[in-house]
N, C-alpha and C positions, 0 to 999 in steps of 0.2 A: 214767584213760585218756583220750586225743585219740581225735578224730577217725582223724588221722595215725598214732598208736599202734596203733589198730581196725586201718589200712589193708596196718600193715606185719605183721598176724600173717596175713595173706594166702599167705603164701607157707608158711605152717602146713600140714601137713596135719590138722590139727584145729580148734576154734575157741575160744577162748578161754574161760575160765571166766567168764561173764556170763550173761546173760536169756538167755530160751529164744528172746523174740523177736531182741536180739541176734546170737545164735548164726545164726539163720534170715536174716539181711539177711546177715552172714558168708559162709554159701552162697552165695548171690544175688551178693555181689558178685567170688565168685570163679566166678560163673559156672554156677552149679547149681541152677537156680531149680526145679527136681523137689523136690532136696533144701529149697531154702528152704519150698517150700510144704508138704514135710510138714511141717517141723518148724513152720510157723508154726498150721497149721491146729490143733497141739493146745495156742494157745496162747488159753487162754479168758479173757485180759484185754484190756480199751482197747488197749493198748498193742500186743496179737498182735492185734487186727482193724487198727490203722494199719497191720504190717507187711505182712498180710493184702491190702489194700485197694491198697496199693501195690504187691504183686505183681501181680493179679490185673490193675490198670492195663497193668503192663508184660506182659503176657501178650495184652494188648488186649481186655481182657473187660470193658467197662466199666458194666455194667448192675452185673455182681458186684463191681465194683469199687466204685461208689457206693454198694452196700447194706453195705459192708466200712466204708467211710468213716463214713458212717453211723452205725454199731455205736461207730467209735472213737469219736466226737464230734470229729470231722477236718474241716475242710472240704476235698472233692473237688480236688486237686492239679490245677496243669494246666502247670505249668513241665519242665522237661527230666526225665528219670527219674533221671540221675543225682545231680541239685540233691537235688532228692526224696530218696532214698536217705541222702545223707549231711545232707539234715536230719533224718531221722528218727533215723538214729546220732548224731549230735550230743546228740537231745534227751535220748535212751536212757540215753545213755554221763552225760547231769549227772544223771540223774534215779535210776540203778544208784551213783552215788558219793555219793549222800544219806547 
């Protein structure tokens, strides 16, 4: 799956069968960022603390944000949120097709 494949199950009312962290940026970038943070919070890999660290950014919490980062072994984003966003689905989406 693309990025652009990611973008157009948007209009799902569900989310694709991928990672839980996945699934949680899915929320997020259809606007549900309640929903993105449950599901991300119960996500106890690297990979649900980057999704983690980036909500929390785009929430403006940024103390939580950098302790999220942190955890991922991320360094602290500082470009647009949406850059953001669709780099972390990019890396997800090569790294879920291993």
């Amino acid at each position: 799956m693309t990025l652009d494949d990611f973008k157009q199950t948007l209009s799902r009312n569900e989310p694709p069968l991928l990672s839980r962290a996945l699934q949680a940026l899915w929320h997020d970038a259809r606007g549900d960022w309640d929903g993105a943070h449950r599901v991300a919070q119960d996500v106890s890999t690297p990979d649900g603390a980057w999704v983690h660290a980036y909500l929390h950014r785009k929430e403006g919490d940024l103390s939580n944000a950098r302790y999220w980062y942190e955890r991922a072994g991320q360094p602290e984003a500082t470009g647009s949120l949406d850059a953001e966003r669709d780099d972390i689905i990019e890396r997800l989406l090569n790294d879920w097709e291993r």
